[in-house]
N, C-alpha and C positions, 0 to 999 in steps of 0.2 A: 397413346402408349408407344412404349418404346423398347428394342431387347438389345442388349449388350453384346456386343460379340469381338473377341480383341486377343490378345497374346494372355500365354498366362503366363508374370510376373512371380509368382509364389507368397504375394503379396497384399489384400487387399487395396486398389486404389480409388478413391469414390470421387476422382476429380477426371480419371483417365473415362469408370465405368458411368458418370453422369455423363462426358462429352460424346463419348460411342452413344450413348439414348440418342439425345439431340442429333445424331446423325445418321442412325437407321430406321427407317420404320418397320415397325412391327409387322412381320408377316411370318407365316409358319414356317417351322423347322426347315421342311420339305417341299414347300409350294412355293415361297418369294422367289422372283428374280432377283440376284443383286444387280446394283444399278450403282454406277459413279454420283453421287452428292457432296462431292469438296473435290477441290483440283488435287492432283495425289503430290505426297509429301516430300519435304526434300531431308536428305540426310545432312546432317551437322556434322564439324568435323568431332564432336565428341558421341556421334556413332546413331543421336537420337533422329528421330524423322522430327518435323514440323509442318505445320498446318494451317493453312486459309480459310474461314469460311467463306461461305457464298456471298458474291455483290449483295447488298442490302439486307446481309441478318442483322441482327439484333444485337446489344451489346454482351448479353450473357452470354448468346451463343457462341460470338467471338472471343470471350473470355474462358470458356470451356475448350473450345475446339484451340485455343492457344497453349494451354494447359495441358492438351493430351499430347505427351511426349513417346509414343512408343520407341524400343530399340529393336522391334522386329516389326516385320509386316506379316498380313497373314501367310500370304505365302510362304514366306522364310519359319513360322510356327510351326504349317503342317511338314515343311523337307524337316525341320529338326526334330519330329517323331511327335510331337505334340497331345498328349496324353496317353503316352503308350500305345496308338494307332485308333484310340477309342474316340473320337472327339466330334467325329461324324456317325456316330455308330446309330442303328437303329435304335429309338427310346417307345415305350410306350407313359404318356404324361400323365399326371393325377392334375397338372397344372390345366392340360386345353382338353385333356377328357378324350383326349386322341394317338392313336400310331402316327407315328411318322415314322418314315422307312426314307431311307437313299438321300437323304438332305445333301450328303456333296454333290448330287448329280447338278443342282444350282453354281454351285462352286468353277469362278474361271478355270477354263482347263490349263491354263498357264501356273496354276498353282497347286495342279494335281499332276505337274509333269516330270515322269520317271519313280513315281511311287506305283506302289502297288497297294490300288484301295481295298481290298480284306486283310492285309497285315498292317497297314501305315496309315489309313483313313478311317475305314467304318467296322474293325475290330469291335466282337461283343465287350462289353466292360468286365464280365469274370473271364475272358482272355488278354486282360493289359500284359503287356508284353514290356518290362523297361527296357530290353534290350534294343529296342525300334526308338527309344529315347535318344537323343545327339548325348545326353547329360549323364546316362544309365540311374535317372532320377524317375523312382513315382512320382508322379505330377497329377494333382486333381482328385476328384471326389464322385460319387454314384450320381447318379441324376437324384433319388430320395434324398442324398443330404441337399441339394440346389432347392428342391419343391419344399 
């Protein structure tokens, strides 16, 4: 199994959200270490990143991971207020039957840097804030609508 995790587009994309599977594995909210698994991307001049996979994947997987184009990384998601500051926020899941609490503590500190994680990271969701938005855009959904 595999959990998605990536920029949000406004847009569903099932070519960008099946190549993020293929390249994370599954570990909880709160407990995974993240760990480097593809050499990191390089920007186009038309703004998108691109992507290698690993010596010796597979053909799908290099057809997917060739296909995931983002225009942010995560980093650049969370400095642009990235779900009203809720997107790390403590969840209790109907999905793993568990709390998770503090899941950016996992999170490179290079990407939590000069934020302030109770207004810009781990915001409860009946406090989204759009003003912590780069866009001054609602962006995103409850955790009940995701489960």
């Amino acid at each position: 199994s595999f959990r998605a995790a990536g920029p949000c587009s406004g847009r569903p994309d099932p070519v960008a959200r099946t190549a993020e599977r293929a390249l994370l594995p599954m570990a909880p909210p709160a407990g995974g270490a993240w760990r480097t698994v593809c050499p990191v991307g390089r920007r186009g001049a038309d703004g998108r990143l691109s992507f290698k996979a690993k010596e010796g994947s597979g053909a799908e997987l290099r057809e997917l991971v060739a296909a995931f184009q983002p225009t942010l990384t995560p980093a650049e998601v969370l400095q642009a207020g990235a779900f009203g500051g809720t997107y790390f926020r403590d969840i209790e899941s109907a999905a793993t039957g568990k709390t998770h609490r503090d899941a950016w503590k996992d999170l490179p500190a290079s990407w939590l840097k000069g934020l302030d994680i109770s207004r810009h990271i781990a915001r409860p969701w009946d406090q989204y804030d759009v003003s912590v938005n780069k866009y001054k855009a609602k962006c995103g959904n409850t955790l009940e609508d995701w489960e």
